[in-house]
N, C-alpha and C positions, 0 to 999 in steps of 0.2 A: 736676490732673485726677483725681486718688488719689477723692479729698472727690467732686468728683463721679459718677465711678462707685460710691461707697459707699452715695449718695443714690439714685440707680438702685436698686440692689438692695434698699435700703429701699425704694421702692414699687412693685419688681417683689413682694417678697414677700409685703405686704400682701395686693397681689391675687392673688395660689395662694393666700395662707391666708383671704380673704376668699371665692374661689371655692369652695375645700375644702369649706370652713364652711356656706356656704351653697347646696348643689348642689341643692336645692329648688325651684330659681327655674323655672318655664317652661323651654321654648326659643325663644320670644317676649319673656320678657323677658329672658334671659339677649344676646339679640341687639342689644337695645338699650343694654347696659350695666347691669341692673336686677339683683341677687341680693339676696332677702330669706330669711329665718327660717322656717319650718313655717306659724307663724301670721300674719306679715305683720308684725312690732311690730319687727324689725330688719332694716335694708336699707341699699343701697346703691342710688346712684342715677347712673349716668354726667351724664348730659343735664345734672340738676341741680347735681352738682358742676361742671361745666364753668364754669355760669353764675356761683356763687355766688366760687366761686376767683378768677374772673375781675377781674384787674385794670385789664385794658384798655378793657375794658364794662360798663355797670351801676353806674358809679365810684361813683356818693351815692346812689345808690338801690337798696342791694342788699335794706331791710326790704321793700319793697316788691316786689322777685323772692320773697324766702320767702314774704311773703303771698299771690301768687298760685300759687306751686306747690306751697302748702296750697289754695289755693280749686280746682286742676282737678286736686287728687289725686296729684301727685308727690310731695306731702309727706303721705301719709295722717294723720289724727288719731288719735291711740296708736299712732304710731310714733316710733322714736331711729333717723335718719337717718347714716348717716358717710358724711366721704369724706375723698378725700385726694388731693393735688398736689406733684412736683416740677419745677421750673423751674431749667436746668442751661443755662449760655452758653457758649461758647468769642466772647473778645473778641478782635480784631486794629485797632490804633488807629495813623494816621500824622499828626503834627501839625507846622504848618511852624516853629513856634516851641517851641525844648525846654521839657519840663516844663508846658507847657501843652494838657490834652485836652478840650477845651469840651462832650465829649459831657456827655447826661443822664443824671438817674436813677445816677450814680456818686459818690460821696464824696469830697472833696476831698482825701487821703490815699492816696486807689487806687494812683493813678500820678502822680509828680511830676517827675520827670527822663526827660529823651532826647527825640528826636524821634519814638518810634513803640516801643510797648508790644503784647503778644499775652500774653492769659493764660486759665483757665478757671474760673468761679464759681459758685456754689449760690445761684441768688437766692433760692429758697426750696426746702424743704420744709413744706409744712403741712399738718394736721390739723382737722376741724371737727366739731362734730354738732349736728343739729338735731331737737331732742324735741317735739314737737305734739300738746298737749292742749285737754281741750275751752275753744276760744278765747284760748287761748291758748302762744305758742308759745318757746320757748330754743333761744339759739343763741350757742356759743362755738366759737373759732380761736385756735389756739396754731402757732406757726412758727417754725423756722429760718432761720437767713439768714447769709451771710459778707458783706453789703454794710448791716449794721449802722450806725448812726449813732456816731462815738466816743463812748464814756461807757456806748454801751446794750451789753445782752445779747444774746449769738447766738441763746439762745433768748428767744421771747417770748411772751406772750398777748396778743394782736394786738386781738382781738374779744371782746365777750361783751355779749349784748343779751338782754332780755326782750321780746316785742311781747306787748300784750292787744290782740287782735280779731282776725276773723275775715271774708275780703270775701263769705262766703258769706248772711251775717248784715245785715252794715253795712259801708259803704265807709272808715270812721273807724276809724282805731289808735291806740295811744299803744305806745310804744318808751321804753326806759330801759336805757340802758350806752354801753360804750367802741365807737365804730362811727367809719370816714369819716362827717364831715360832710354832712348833705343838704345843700348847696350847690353850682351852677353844674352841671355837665354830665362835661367833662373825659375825654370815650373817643379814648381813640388806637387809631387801625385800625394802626398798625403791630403784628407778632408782639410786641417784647418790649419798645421803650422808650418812656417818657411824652413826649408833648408840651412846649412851653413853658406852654402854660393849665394844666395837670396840674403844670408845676415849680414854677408861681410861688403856684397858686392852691385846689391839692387840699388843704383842710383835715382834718385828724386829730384827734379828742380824745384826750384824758391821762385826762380825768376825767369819768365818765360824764353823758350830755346827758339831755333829754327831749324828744322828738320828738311832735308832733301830728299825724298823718295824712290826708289821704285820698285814696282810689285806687279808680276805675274802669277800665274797659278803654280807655280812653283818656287819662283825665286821673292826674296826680298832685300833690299840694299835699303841704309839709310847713313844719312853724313848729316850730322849735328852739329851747330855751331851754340854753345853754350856760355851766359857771362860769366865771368870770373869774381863767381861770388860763391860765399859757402851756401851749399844745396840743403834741402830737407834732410840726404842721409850722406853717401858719398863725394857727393860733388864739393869739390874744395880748390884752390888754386895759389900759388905764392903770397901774392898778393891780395887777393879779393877788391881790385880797383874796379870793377861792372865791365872790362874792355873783353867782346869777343874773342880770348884765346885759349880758351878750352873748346875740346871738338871731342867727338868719337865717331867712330865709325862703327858697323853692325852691317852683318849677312847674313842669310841662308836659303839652300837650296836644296829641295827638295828631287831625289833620283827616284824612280821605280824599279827595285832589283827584281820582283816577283808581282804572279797576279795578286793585287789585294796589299802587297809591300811597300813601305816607302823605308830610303833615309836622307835625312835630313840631316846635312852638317851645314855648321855655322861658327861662326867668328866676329869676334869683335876687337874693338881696341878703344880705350878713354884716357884722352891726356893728363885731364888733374884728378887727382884723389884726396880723400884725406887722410892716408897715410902717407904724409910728408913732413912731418913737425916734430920735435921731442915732444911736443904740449899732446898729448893723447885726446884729448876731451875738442879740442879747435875750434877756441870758440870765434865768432866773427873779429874778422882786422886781421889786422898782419901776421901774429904771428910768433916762431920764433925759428928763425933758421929753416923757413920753404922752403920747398921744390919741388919741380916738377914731376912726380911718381907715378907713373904709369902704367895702367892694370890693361892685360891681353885676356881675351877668353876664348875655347874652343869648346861645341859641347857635339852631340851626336842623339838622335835620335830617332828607333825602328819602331814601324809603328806597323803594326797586322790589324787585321779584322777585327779581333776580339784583345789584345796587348799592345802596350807601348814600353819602350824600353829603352831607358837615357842616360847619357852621361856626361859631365859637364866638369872642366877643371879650368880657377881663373886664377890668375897670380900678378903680384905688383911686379913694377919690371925691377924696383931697388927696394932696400930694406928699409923699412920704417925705423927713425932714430927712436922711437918708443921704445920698442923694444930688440932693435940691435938686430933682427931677422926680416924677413921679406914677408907678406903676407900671400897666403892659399888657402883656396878650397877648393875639394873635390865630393862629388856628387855621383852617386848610384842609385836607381831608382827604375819597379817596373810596378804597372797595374793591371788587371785580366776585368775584362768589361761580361759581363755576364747578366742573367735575368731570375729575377726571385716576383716568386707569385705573380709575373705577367711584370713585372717594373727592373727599369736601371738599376742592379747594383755594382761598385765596382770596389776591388780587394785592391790592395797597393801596399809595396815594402817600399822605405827610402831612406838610403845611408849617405849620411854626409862626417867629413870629416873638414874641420879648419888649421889652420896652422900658420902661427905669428914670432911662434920664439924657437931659439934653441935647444934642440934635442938635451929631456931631460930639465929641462927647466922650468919653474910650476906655470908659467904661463905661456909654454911651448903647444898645446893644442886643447881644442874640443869636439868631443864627436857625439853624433844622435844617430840614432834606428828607431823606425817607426814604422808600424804593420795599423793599417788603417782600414775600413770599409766607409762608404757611402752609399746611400739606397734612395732614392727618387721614389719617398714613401708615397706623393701624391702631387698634382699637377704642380703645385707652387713649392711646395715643400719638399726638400732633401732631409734626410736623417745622416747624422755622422760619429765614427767615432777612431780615439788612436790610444792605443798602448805606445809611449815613447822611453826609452833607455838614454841617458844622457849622460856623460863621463867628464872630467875635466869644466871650471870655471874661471872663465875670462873672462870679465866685461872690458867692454872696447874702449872703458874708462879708467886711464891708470891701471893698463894690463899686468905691469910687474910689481904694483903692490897689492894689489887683488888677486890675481892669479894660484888656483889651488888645483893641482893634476891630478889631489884624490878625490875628488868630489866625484862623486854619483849618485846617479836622481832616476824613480821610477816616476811617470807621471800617467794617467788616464783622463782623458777628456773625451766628454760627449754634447754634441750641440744639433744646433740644426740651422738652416741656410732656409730663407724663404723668400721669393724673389715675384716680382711682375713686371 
């Protein structure tokens, strides 16, 4: 807990010295979270950090958030935007079988022994900024983290994109750098942890893509050309020789069924994955026995006044030689937005179920449920927390000698998000 109270006071003081700094601001915008500079050309922006931070929404489409909050001004043009986030957990996990904790989003070396683990973690602190000139706009994120991948760095450069265009102009952009993949959909309403669509299927570049755009107030289209190298999580290709022939493509459009109603269906498709090898683990180079595997996604999303309500199911188009079956997941998930003593809170369920093996076999599926709140206890500060139920253990790592279908795991996690 040391680490994480140190990470606290790293961005409790950012913001005294970002307030200090900037006492300029209104008292209008200072209420919304907003402190800029004399002339306007340095600032902070609550609202928009919240969005852009945000990992549990906007998952493949964050170009497309800077784009619009340069198009209605939160991002003014000749301005250097910052912001910044920490995300600090207290974990408490009980599993019926030692050594085995099937939750997500943890690293297979977190916890390997006992039946039931309590610890506290720094998922992240991060840093970001976004410069906006005429038409075009920069944006990089660099992060900390103690839930690292082994082999990587605590610290990282997470992020770093160029976008040319502008929606005030033209609905067309083009994007170039390290970003999440625009692919499939992938938002968990729970406070802190991913999905099974988000475990299996949230693709990361290593090496910067190029994205083709375009975004109205309802629709969004994007076409990626991506090198054929193994990515941070999904991206993967036969070969991995750097040559442009991975691509994906990603939609969605936004209908109005009712006053106050929207839904929103969307689709995607990505050419290489890495469920294409007998080798489960994939590690860079060739290989053994590639191909080309190709995951579709479709998801759906109603969103009311006060609810939102989604569903998301992605599948490989062939079976991964791992393990002899096709890879899926499907996703249920709703939250009611509501108000406790004057502030944001919001309640949220979200069921995911995955599936990589044959019916009946111990590393034919895994599922989670999770009943969450989150409360906007104070301008910078969210409070959170999830009861999760977890069934079935498969790591993505040599699924059929790891693979155990009795495993079940309660787990409780409470943290808190602190952002400027």
């Amino acid at each position: 807990m040391t680490r994480v109270l140190q990470g606290i006071g790293v961005i409790e003081g950012a913001v005294m010295a970002l307030g200090l700094l900037w006492l300029t601001a209104s008292p209008a915008f200072a209420q919304d979270g907003v402190y800029t500079s004399g002339d306007g050309s340095l600032r902070t922006d609550l609202r928009y950090s919240e969005r852009i931070f945000d990992r549990q929404n906007d998952v493949t489409t964050k170009v497309a958030q800077i784009l619009r909050a340069r198009a209605t001004g939160q991002v003014p043009e000749g301005s250097l935007t910052f912001g910044g986030r920490l995300i600090a957990t207290q974990i408490s996990e009980r599993t019926n079988t030692p050594g085995k904790f099937p939750i997500l989003s943890r690293l297979p070396p977190t916890h390997t022994r006992g039946r039931s683990d309590s610890y506290g973690v720094i998922n992240e602190i991060s840093l970001n900024a976004t410069l906006a000139l005429p038409w075009v706009t920069g944006f990089v994120q660099g992060e900390f983290t103690e839930v690292e991948y082994p082999g990587q760095d605590d610290v990282q450069l997470r992020k770093y994109v160029l976008i040319l265009g502008d929606l005030k102009r033209s609905p067309f952009y083009l994007a170039v750098g390290r970003k999440t993949l625009n692919f499939g959909n992938f938002a968990s309403y729970a406070p802190f942890t991913h999905t099974h669509s988000s475990h299996y299927f949230w693709a990361q570049s290593e090496d910067p893509v190029i994205e083709l755009g375009y975004v109205t107030e309802r629709t969004e289209l994007a076409f990626t050309l991506i090198p054929a190298h193994r990515g941070n999580r999904v991206l993967s290709s036969p070969r991995n020789n750097g040559e442009l022939t991975n691509f994906a493509l990603n939609g969605a459009h936004r209908f109005g069924i009712a006053p106050g109603h929207d839904l929103t269906v969307g689709a995607g498709y990505l050419r290489g994955s890495i469920y294409d090898s007998t080798i489960a683990h994939h590690p860079p180079g060739r290989g053994i026995n590639r191909f080309w595997n190709e995951l579709w996604d479709v998801n759906l999303t109603w969103s009311g006044p006060r609810f939102d309500v989604q569903a998301e199911f992605t599948r490989s188009m062939h079976d991964w030689p791992s393990t002899g079956h096709h890879v899926q997941a499907t996703t249920l998930q709703a939250r009611w937005h509501r108000t406790l003593a004057g502030k944001p809170i919001t309640y949220s369920v979200s069921a995911s179920r995955g599936v990589q093996g044959t019916n009946g076999s111990e590393w034919e599926r895994m599922e989670q449920v999770i009943l969450g709140v989150e409360y906007e206890a104070a301008r910078h500060v969210t409070l959170g927390a999830e009861y999760m139920y977890n069934a079935g253990f498969v790591p993505l790592i040599l699924p059929t000698f790891t693979g155990d279908r009795s495993v079940e795991s309660h787990t409780l996690i409470a943290g808190v998000k602190m952002t400027f």
